[in-house]
N, C-alpha and C positions, 0 to 999 in steps of 0.2 A: 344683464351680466356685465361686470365692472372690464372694462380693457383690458386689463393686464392678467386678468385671471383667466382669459379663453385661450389662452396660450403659453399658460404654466405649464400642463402637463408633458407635451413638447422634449424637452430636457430630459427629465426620468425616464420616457419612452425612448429616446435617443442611448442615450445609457443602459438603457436593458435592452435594446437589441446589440449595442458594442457587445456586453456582458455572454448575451447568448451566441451570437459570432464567437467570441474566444472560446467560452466552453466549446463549443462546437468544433471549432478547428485543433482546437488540443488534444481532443478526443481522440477524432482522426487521426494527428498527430503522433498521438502515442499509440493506438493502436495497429494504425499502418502506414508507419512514419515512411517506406519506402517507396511505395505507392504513393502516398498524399505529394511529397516532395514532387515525384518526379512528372506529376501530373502539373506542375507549376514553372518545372525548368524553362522552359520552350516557347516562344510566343505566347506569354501571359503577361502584355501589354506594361513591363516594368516589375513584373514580381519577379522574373530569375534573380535581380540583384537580392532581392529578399532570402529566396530558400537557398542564394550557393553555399551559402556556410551550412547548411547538412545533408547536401548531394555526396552520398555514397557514406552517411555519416548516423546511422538511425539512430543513437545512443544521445547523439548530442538533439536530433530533434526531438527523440522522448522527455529529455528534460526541460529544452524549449516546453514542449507542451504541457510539461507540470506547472510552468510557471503559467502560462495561457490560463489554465484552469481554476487556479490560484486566484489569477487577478481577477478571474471574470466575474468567479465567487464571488468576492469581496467588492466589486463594482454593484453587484445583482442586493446582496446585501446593505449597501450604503441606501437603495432606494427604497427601504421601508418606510413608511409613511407615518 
């Protein structure tokens, strides 16, 4: 097996698990945007800077998470082969 080939796939795997992480959090996101948030407030080693913008805000994390799902889509799609 040539070098540079045993370590192609690497990258597309990397990119579909981002892909399936975003579906996945958006998911959550939109459908229990007040729970998901606030399990993340708190001692979560640098993510409260992430979810403050939709503490106490579920409207604006549902649409976050339309985007999340979106993107993840379109990531999970880019790696057809």
């Amino acid at each position: 097996m040539a070098e540079g080939t045993a370590h192609a796939p690497v990258i597309p795997r990397i990119a579909e698990m981002a892909a399936i992480f975003m579906i996945g959090d958006g998911l959550l996101g939109l459908t229990q945007p007040q729970r998901h948030t606030g399990l993340w407030q708190e001692n979560a080693l640098g993510a409260e800077v992430t979810v403050r913008p939709f503490v106490g805000r579920p409207g604006r994390r549902r649409l976050y998470a339309l985007a999340q799902i979106a993107a993840g889509l379109a990531l999970a799609a880019r790696q057809r082969g």
